[in-house]
N, C-alpha and C positions, 0 to 999 in steps of 0.2 A: 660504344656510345660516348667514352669520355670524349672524343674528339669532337662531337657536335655541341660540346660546349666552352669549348674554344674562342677567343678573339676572332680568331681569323674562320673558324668555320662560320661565326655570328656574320661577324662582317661581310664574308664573301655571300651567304642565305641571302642578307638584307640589300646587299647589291644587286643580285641578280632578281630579287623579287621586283625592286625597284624599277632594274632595266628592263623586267619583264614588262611590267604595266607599261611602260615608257614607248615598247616599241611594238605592243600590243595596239595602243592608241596609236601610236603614228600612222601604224598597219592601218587601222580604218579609216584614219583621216585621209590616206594617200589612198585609199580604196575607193574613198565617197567621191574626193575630190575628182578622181579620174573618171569615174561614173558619170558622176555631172559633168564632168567638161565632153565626156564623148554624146552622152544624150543632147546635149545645149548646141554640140555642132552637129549631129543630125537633124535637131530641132529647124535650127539656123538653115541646113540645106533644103529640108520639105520646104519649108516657107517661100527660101529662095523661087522653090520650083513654082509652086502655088501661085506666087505673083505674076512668074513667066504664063503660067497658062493663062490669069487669066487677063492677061494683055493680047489674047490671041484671039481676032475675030471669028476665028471658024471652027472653034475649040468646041464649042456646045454643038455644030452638027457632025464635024467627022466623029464627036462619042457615040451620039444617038445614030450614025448608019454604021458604026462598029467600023471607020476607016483606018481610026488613028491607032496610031502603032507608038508603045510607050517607049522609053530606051532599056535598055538591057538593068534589069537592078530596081526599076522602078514601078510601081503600083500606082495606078493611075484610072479614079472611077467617080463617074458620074452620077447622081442619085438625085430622079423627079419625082414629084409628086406623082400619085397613080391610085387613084379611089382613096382608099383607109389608108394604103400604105408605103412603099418610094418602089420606083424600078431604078433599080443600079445596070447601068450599061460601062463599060472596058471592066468590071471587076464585079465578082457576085460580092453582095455587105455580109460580113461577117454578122453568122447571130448574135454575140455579145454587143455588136454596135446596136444592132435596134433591140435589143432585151436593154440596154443600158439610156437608152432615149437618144444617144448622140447625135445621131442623123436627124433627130427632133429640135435638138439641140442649136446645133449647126445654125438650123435652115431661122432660127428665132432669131439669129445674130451672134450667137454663144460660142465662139472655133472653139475647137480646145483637141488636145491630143492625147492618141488612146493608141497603148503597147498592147496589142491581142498578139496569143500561142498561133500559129499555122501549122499544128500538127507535127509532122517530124523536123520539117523545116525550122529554123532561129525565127523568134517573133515580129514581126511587124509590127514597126512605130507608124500609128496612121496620123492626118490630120485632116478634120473635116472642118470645110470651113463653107459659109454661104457664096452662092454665084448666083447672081442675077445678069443673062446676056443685054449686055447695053453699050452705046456709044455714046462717049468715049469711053476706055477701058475704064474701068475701078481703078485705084488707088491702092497701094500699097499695102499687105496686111499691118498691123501690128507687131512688133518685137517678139520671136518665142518664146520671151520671159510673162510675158501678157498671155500669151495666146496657152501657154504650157499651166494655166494659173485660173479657168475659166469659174464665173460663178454658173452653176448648174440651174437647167430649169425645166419642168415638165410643164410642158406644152398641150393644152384639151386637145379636143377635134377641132374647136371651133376654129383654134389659133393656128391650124395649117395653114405653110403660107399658100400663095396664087400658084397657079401651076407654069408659070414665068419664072419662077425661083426653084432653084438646082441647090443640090450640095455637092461639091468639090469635094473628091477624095484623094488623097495624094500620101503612099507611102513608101514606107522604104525597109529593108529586110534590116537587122540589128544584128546580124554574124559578127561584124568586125566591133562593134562593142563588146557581145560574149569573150568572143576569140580574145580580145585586150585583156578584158577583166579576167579571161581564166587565166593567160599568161602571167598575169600581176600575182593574181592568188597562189598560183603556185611558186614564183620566187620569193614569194613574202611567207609562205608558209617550211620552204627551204630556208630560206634566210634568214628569221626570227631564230629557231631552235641551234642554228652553225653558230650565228651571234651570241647566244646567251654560251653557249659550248666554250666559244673561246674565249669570251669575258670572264665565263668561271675559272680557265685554267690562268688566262693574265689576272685579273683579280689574286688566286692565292701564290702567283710566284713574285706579283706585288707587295701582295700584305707580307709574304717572309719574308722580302727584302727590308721592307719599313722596318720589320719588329725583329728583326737581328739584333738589333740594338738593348730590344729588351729580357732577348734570349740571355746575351750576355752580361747584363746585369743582374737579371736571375743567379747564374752562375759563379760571379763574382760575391753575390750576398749569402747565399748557399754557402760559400766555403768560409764566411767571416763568422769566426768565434769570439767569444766574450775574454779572450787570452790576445786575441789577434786582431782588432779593433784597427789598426796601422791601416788597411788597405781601402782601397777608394774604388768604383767604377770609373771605368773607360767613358768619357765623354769627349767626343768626338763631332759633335752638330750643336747649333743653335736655336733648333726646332725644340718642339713643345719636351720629346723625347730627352734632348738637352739638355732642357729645366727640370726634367725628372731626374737623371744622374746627378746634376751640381745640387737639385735636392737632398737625394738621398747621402751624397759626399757630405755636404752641410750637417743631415741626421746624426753619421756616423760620428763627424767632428765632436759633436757634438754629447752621443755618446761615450766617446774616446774619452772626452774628459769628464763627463758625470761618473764614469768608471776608476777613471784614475784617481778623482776628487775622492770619489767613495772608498778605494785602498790605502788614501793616504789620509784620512779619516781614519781608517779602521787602525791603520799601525799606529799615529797617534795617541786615538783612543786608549789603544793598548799599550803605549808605552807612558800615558797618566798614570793611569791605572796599577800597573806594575810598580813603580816606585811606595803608593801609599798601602797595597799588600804585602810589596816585600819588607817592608818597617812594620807591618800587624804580626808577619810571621816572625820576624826576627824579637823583635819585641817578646810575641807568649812564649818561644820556642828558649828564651834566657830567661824569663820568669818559671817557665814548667821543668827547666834541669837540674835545679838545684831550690831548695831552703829556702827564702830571703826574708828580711824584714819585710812588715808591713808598708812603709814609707816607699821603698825599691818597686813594692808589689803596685803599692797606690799611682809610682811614675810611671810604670808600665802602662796601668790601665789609662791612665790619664794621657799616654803617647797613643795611643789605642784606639784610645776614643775622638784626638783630634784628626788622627789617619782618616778614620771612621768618616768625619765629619768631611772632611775634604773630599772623601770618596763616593758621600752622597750629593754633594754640591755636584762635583763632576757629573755624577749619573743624571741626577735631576736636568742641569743644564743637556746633555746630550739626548736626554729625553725629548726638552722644549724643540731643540733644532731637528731632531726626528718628526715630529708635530707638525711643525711646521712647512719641514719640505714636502711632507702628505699635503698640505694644507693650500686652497687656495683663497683668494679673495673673496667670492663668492659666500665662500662656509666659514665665514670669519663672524664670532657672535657680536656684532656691533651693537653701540648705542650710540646713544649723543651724551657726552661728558664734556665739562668744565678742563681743559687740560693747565690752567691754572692751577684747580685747586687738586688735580695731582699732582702737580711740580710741588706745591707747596707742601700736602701731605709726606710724601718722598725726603722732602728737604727734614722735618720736623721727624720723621724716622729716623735719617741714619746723622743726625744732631748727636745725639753720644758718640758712633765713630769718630767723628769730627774732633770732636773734642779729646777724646782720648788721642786723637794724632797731633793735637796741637795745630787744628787748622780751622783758618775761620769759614763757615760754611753760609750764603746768604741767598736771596732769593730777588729775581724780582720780576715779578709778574702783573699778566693782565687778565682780564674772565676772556676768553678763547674757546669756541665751542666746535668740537669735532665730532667726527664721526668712525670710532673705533673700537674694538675690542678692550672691553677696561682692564684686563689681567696682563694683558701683553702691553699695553701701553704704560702702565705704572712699571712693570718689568724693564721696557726700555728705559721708563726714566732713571731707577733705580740700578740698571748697569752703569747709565754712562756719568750719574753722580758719584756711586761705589768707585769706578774705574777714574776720574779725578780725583778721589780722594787718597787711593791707595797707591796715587804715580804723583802727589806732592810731600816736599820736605815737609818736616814740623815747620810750622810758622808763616805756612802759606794761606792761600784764600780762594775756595774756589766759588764762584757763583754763577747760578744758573736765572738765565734770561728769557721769558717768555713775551712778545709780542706778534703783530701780527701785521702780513706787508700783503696786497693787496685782497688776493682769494685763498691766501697761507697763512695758516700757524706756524711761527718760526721760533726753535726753544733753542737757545747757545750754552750751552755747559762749562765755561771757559776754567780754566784755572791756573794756578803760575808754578806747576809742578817741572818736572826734570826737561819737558816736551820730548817731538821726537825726531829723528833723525831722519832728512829728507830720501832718503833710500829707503824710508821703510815704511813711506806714506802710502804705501800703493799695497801695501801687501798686511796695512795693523787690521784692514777687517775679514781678514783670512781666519780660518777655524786653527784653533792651537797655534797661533802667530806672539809669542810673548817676548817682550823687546828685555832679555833678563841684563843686559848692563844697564837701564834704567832702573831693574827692582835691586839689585844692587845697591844702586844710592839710596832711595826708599828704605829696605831694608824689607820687603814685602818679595816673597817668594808664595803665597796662598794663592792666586790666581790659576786658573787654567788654560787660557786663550780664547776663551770660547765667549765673554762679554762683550766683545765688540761684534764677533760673528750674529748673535742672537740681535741684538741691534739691529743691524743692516737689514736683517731676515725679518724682522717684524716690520718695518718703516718700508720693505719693499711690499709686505703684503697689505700693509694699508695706502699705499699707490704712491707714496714720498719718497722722500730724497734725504740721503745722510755724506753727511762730507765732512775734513777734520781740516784744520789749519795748525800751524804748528810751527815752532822755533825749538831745537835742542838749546836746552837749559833756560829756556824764556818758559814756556809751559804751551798750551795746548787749547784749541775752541772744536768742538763737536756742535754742529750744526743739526738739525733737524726740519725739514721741512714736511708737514702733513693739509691737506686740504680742508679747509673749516668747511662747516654745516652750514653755515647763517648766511652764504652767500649765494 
């Protein structure tokens, strides 16, 4: 049963269902069609005959003394009036003609034509039409399409006509329409089930030919591990099939690097990490071997406790960017804040940093109203002021600018610290990216790299744009672009 749920066993089902109905209708259309064109040219031929007779002056007596002799094929009968009811001479009337009024019919002006059974013989298509002997002949019947289409009428006693008025009977046997129509039906009934027979077996050597393509992409992703990300599918067309391979190549690429990002994150991580535990264990493991002063004991703890500290900033921060890459726009707790007066609150926090580094810290702002997460938006301000203030000398100045250019909030965090170095514009808002011959000059080795990564990561999820400018040893502008509410 698994193979009935297959592409190709679906597709090949719904083809042939398809083709079925398809060639099922054609079957009757080419059935009806041919029906009606063989009845419309016997039609056409009685009529033909009908009008020959009755241009024939002596046609009404050679019937009534029984002289005329019909041609071979042909049914050919006269029908008079005779008390209540007709005497038919060259053919007896078939019961169904007078059980059905025809010959009543007829003689009112009404022709119409009527297929009666003859027993073992093929049925007789009759047509009875009025004859009144006169000079000159009558006129022409009416078109088979008239005459095959009659409105019907019962006729009293009273409305018989004079006994001067005959009805004209003229048929003809319907062999060779049977004979046609069974010929047809039988090649159509051979023909329909061969047809669907060999559609099904080209349809499925079809459809595997099509999806080879995606046999082997199957097969190629099958054997792709999370160690072995390198490999790509075979694409080979520019069909739809195509766009599925350079697809899933794209996915891959793209897993390649979410993987490789993720490993080089994780040694990272662990190589922060390691340097502030291995100063925690070195640290208690020479306090706990020997004796020491209090003082000894007190710098230990006090080396201990600032490891400590570093090592929870680190955590904390790899938590936010964990967060975050869970995280999308949608599930972001937004409000509408002043980003003004976060700039300024920010600025008015880390005023004693400032100060204790000997740098002038200022602000200048406008009311700016966004639409953001406020824990993550003070966060980014508070990286990228922290991160000018820890990358300028004593006696610097940094200040941050908020205004706003058209449907943006634009916040510039400039300041006249070490800057940075045009090769390494492309790579400061990378995770653990720290420019250490800048901290160097500073004298700030507490950083982690991860300040500017968290940046990027928040201004991407509220749908902005973060960019840096920069000159080494001129200082640095961090750009900020976020979309305001009020527009």
């Amino acid at each position: 049963m698994k193979g009935f749920h297959s592409i190709r066993a679906r597709f090949t089902g719904w083809y042939l269902v398809v083709l079925a109905i398809l060639l099922i209708a054609m079957s009757i259309g080419i059935y009806w069609v041919l029906r009606e064109t063989l009845v419309a040219n016997v039609d056409e031929a009685i009529t033909r005959r009908a009008n020959e007779l009755m241009r024939q002056p002596d046609f009404a007596a050679r019937m009534l003394d029984d002289s005329y002799l019909p041609p071979l094929g042909e049914v050919i009968g006269l029908a008079v009036p005779s008390g209540d009811g007709w005497e038919t001479f060259g053919i007896r009337v078939p019961d169904a003609l007078s059980s059905q009024s025809e010959i009543d019919n007829a003689a009112a002006g009404k022709p119409s034509f009527v297929t009666l059974d003859s027993g073992d013989a093929p049925p007789i298509r009759y047509l009875l039409v009025r004859y009144t002997p006169q000079e000159p002949p009558p006129s022409d019947l009416p078109s088979p399409e008239v005459l095959r289409r009659p409105e019907r009428v019962d006729l009293s006693a009273s409305e018989v006509p004079a006994f001067d008025d005959a009805v004209l009977i003229v048929g003809q046997p319907t062999d060779a329409i049977i004979s046609a129509l069974g010929a047809l039906r039988g090649t159509l009934l051979l023909a329909v089930p061969l047809t669907l027979l060999l559609s099904a077996g080209g349809g499925l050597f079809l459809i595997r030919r099509a999806l080879q393509p995606v046999d082997r992409m199957t097969a190629t992703t099958r054997s792709i591990e999370e160690t072995d990300l390198a490999q790509r599918v075979s694409v080979q067309s520019d069909d739809e099939l195509g766009r599925l391979g350079r697809t899933l190549n794209s996915m891959l690429s793209r897993l390649e690097e979410a993987f490789a990002r993720q490993r080089q994150f994780t040694d990272d991580a662990s190589h922060e990490l390691r340097t502030p535990l291995s100063v925690i264990e070195a640290e208690a493991t020479l306090a706990l071997r020997r004796e020491r002063p209090a003082e000894q004991y007190r710098e230990a703890l006090s080396t201990i406790a600032e490891e400590a500290t570093s090592m929870h900033r680190l955590v904390d921060q790899l938590l936010s960017l964990a967060r975050g890459d869970a995280l999308d726009r949608e599930h972001l707790q937004t409000e509408i804040l002043d980003l003004g007066v976060v700039v300024s609150d920010v600025a008015a926090a880390l005023g004693p940093l400032a100060q204790e580094r000997e740098i002038a810290l200022s602000t200048q702002t406008t009311p700016v109203r966004i639409a953001g997460d406020p824990v993550r938006i003070r966060r980014l301000v508070v990286n990228l002021m922290d991160n000018a203030i820890r990358y300028t000398e004593p006696g610097g100045d940094v200040t941050a600018i908020l205004d706003q250019e058209s449907d943006h909030a634009v916040l510039r965090v400039r300041d006249t610290g070490v800057g940075i170095a045009p090769e390494h514009l492309d790579t400061v808002f990378e995770r653990f990216v720290r420019l250490d011959s800048s901290r160097l000059r500073t004298g700030d080795t507490s950083g982690s790299g991860l300040g500017l990564a968290i940046c990027r990561q928040i201004v991407s999820l509220h749908g902005g744009e973060i960019a840096v400018d920069s000159t080494l040893g001129q200082g640095s502008t961090f750009t900020v672009r976020l979309r305001r509410s009020d527009v």
